[in-house]
C-alpha positions as CSV (number, residue, x, y, z in Angstrom):
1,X,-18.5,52.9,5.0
2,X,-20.6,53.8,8.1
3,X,-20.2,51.9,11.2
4,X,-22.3,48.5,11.2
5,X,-24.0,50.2,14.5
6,X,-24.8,53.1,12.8
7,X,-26.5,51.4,9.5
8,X,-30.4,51.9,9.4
9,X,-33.1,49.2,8.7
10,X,-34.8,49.8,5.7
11,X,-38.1,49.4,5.0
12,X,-39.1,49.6,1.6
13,X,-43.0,49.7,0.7
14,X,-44.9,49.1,-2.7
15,X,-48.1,50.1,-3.6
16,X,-49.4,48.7,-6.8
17,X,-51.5,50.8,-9.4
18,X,-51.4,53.8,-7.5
19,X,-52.2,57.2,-8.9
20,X,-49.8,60.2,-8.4
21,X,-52.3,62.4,-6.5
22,X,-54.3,59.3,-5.1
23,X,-52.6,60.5,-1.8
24,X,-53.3,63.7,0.4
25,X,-49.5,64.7,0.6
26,X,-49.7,64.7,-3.4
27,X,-53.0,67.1,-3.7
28,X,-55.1,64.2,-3.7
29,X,-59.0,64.7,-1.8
30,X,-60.9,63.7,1.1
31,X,-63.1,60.7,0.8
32,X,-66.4,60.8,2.5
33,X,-64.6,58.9,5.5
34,X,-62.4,61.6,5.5
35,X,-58.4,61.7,4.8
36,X,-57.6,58.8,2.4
37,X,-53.9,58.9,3.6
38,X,-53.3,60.4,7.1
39,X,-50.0,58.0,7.8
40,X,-48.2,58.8,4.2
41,X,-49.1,62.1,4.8
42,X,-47.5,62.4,7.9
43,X,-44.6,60.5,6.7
44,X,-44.0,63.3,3.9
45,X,-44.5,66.0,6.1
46,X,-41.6,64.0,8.4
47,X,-39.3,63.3,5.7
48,X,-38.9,64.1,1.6
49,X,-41.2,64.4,-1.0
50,X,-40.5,63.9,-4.5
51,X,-42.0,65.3,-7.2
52,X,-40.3,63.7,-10.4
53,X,-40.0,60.0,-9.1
54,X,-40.4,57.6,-11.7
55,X,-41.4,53.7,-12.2
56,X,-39.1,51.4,-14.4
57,X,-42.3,50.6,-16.5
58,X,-46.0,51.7,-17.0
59,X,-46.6,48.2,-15.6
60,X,-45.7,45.2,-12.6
61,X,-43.2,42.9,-13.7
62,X,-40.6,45.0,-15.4
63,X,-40.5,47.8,-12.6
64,X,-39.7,45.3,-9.9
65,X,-37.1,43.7,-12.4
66,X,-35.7,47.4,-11.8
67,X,-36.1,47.7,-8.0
68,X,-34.3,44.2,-7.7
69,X,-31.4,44.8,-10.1
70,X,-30.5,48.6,-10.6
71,X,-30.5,47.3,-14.0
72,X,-33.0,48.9,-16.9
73,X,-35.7,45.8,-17.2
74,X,-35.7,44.6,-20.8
75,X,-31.9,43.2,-20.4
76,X,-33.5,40.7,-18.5
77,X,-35.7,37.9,-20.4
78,X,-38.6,38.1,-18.0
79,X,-39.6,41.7,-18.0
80,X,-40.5,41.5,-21.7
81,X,-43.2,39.1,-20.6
82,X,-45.7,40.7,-18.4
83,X,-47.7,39.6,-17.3
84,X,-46.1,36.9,-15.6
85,X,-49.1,34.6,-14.2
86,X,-49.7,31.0,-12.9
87,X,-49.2,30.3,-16.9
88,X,-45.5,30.6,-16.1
89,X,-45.2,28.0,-13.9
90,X,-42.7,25.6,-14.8
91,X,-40.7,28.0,-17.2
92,X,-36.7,28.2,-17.0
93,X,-36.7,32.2,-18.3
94,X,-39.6,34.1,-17.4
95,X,-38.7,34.7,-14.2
96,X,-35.4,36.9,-11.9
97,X,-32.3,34.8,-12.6
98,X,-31.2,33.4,-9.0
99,X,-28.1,33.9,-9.6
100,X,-28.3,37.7,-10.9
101,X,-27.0,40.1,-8.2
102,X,-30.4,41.9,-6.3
103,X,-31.0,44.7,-4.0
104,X,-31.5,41.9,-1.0
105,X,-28.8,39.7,-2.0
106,X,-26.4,42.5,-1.8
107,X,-27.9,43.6,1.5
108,X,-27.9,40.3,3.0
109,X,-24.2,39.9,2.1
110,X,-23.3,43.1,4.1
111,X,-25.0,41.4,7.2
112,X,-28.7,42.8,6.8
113,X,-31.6,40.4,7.5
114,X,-33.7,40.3,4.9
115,X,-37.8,39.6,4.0
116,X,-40.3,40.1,1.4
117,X,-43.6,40.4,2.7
118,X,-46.7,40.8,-0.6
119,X,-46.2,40.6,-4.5
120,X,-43.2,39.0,-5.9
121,X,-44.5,39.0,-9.9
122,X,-40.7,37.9,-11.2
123,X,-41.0,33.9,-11.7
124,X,-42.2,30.8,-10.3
125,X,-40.8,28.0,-7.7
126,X,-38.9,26.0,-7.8
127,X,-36.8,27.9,-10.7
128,X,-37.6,31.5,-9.6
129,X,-38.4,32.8,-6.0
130,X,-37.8,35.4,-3.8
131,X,-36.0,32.6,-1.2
132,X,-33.0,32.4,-4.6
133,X,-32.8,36.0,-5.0
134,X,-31.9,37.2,-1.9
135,X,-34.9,36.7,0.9
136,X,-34.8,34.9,4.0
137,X,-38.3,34.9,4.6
138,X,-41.3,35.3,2.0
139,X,-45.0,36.0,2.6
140,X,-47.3,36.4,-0.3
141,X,-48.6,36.1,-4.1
142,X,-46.2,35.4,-6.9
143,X,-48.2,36.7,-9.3
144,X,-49.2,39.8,-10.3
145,X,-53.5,40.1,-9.6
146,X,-55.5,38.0,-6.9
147,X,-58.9,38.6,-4.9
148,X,-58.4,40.0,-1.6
149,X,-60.3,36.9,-0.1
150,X,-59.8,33.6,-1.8
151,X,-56.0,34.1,-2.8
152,X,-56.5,32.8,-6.2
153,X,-55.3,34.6,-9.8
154,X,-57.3,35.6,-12.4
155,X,-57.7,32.0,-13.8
156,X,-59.0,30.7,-10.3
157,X,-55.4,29.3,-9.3
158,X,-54.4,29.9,-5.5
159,X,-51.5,32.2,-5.2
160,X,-50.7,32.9,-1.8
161,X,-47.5,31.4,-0.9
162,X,-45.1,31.0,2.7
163,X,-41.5,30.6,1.4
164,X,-42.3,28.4,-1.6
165,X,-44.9,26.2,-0.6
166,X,-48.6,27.2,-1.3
167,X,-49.7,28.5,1.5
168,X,-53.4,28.6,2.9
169,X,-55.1,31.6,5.5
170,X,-58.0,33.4,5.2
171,X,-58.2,37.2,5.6
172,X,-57.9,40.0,3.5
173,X,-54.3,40.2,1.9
174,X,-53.6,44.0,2.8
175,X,-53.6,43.2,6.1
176,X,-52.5,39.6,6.2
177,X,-49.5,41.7,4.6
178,X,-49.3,43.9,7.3
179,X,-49.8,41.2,10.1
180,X,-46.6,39.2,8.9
181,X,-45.0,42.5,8.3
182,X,-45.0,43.5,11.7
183,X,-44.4,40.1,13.5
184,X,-41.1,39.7,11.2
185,X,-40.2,43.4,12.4
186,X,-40.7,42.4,16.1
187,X,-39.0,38.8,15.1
188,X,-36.3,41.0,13.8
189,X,-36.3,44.2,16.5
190,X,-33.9,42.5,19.4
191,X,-30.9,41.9,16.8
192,X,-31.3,45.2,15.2
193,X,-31.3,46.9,18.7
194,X,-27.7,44.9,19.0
195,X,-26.2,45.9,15.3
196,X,-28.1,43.5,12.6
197,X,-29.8,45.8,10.7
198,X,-32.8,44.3,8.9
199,X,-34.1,45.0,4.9
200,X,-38.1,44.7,4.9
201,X,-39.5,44.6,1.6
202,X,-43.3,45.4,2.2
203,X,-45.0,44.7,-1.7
204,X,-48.7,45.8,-1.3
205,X,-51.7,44.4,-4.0
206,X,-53.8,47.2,-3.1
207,X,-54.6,49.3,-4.7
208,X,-54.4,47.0,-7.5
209,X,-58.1,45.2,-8.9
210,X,-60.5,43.1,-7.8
211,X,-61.9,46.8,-6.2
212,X,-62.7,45.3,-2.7
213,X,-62.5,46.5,0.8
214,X,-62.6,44.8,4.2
215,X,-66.1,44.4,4.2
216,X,-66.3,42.8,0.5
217,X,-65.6,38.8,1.2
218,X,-69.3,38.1,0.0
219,X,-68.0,39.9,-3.2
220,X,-65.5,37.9,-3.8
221,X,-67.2,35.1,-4.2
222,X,-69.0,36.6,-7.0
223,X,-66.0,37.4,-9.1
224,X,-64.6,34.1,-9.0
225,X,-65.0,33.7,-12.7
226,X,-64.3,37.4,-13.9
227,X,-62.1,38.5,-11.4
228,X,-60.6,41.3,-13.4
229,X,-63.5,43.1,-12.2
230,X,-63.6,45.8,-15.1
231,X,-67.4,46.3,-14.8
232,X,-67.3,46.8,-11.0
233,X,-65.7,48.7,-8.1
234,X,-66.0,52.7,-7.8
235,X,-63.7,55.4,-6.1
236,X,-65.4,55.0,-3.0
237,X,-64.2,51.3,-2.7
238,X,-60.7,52.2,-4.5
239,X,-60.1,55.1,-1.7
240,X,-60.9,52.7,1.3
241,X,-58.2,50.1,-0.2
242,X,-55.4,52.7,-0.5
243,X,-57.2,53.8,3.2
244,X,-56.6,50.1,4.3
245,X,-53.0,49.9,3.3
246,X,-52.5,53.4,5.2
247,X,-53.6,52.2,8.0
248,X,-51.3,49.1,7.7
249,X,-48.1,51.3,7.2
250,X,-49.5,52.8,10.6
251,X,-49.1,49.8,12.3
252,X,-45.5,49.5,10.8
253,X,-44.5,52.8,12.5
254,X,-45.9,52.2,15.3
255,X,-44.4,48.9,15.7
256,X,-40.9,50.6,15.1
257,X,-41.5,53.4,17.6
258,X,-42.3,50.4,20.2
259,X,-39.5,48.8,19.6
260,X,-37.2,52.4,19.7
261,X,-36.4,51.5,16.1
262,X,-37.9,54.4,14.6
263,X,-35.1,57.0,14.0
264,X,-32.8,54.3,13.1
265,X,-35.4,53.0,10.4
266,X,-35.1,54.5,6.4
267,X,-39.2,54.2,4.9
268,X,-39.2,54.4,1.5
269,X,-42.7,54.5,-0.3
270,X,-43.9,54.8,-3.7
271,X,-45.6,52.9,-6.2
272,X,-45.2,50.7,-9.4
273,X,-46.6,52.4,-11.7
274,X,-49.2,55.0,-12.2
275,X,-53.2,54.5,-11.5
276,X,-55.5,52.5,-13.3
277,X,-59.6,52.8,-13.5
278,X,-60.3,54.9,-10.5
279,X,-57.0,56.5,-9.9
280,X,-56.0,60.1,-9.7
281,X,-53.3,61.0,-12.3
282,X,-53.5,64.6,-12.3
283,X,-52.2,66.7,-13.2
284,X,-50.7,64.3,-16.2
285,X,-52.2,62.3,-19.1
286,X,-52.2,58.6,-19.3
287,X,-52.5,55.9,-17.0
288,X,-51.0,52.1,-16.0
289,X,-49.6,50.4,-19.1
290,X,-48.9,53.7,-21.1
291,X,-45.7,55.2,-21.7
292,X,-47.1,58.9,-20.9
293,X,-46.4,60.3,-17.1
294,X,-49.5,59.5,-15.8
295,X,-48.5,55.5,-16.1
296,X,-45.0,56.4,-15.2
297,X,-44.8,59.0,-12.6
298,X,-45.7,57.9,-9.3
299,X,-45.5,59.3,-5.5
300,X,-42.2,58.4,-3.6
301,X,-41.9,59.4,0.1
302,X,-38.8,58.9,2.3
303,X,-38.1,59.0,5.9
304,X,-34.9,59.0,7.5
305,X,-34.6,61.0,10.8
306,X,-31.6,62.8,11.1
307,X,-30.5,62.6,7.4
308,X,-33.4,64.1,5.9
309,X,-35.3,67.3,7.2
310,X,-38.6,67.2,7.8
311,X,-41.1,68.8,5.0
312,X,-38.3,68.3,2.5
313,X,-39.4,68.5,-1.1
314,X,-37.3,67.8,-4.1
315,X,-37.9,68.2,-7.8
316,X,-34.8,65.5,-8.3
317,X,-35.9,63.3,-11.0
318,X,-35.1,59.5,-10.2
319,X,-36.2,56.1,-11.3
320,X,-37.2,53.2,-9.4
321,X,-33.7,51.4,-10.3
322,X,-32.1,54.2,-8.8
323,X,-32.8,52.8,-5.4
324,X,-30.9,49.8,-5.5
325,X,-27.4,52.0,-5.1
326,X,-28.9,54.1,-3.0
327,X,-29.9,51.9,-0.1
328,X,-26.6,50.1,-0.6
329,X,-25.0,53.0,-0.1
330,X,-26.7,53.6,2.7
331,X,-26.7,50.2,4.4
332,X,-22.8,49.7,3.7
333,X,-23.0,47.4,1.0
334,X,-21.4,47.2,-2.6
């Protein structure tokens, strides 16, 4: 076991619905503002790229029932229900068991601190919750689509929650996401400077629908009553949303760096699953909720200074699951 000191933070980030080459480090293109990715870009080009990283599932639910348990999804009752929306409220089995071992619980046993900031998608309060499975603190939706602007699901229900009350703000979720993201960091930065490591879990919606961008609150109110959006957006508005979320990983780093956390801090990225409408799957067939690699294989970036060389590229194949023994492994824990 390495020496509590020496133990990283970890910071693991989730995109949702993103496309293997919707990023510049994975072939992807300009936009007409320019690079879509800069940060994750420059994070690859610091750290490892994979090139054969795979999601649990072609869809939400069931991959994070594999990033929380290292376990393959459909052994738990839940994932065979996706999605798991505001209709599950109330329900005693579609959800994470509490009690079931997870990748925070175990961390938070070997002395990490631990928060989920963004989508949870594995159960309702008060039977399910991040708070039972292993969080400290939790910012975010439970479920697995809501608008940018008003918080609400599909069926108009709000669904942004602060532990696990209901919980009411107004701004666009990326970087609400990113706000509580870095205050819990800076929260977090004096104890980790002194040997508690901390485990942030940062679970974007974007790129995930209703297609809007910063600028697209008057939007929202439109789509209150379809807000699967499937006749709107474009790639223009699904490249500034990925853009938006790059730019909140930015403030992450830089937040780190400020706080000389930086080369003690493991980033993991990736997505979890492949692209939907507007994403960029090439150069592989298939798309979110098909078993084919385009809804499966996804981009997964990792940055770890002075345990992985920068510009690393590897053609290891490895599943979302996968990570759960691996950041144990290298936080101490069992």
């Amino acid at each position: 076991m390495t020496q509590k000191t020496n133990r990283p933070n970890i910071i693991f980030i989730v995109a949702d619905d993103l496309g293997f080459a919707d990023l510049g480090c994975y072939g992807g293109r300009d936009a007409d503002f320019g690079a879509v990715s800069p940060v994750l870009d420059q994070l690859a080009a610091a750290g490892l790229k994979f090139t054969q990283g795979y999601s649990n599932s072609p869809v939400c639910s069931p991959t994070r029932f594999g990033l929380m348990t290292a376990r393959y999804q459909y052994r738990l009752r839940g994932a065979a229900e996706e999605p798991i929306n505001s209709k599950s409220k109330g329900s005693t089995t579609l959800g994470l068991p509490p009690e079931h071992p997870t990748l925070p619980s175990l961390l938070k046993g070997a002395g990490y601190r631990t928060a989920l900031m963004g989508k949870w998608h594995l159960g309702y309060p008060p039977v399910f919750g991040p708070l039972m499975s292993g969080y400290e603190e939790f910012f975010g939706p439970i479920s697995g689509g809501v608008d940018y602007f008003t918080h609400c699901s599909n069926n108009g229900t709000h669904d942004l929650y602060l532990g696990d009350a209901e919980h009411h703000e107004e701004g666009y979720l990326t970087d609400l996401i990113t706000e509580r993201s870095v205050d819990w960091l800076q929260r977090m930065a004096p104890g980790a400077r002194g040997g508690t490591p901390f485990f942030l879990s940062v679970h974007y919606t974007a790129p995930h629908w209703p297609w809007e961008t910063r600028g697209d609150a008057a939007l929202a109110e439109e789509l209150k009553d379809n807000l699967f959006h499937l006749h709107g957006g474009n790639i223009h508005t699904y490249r500034r949303m990925i853009h938006h979320m790059d730019e909140g990983i930015g403030q992450l780093v830089e937040a780190l760096r400020a706080e000389g956390l930086l080369d003690n801090t493991l980033i993991v990225f990736t997505s979890d699953n492949g692209g939907e409408r507007f994403s960029d799957n090439w150069p592989f067939t298939g798309m979110k909720t098909e078993l084919l690699e385009g809804g499966l294989r996804v981009p997964l970036v990792v940055r770890w200074p002075g345990r992985i060389a920068p510009g690393s590229v590897s053609d290891q194949v490895t599943i979302t699951m996968d990570w759960v023994g691996t950041l144990l492994n290298a936080g101490g824990g069992k």
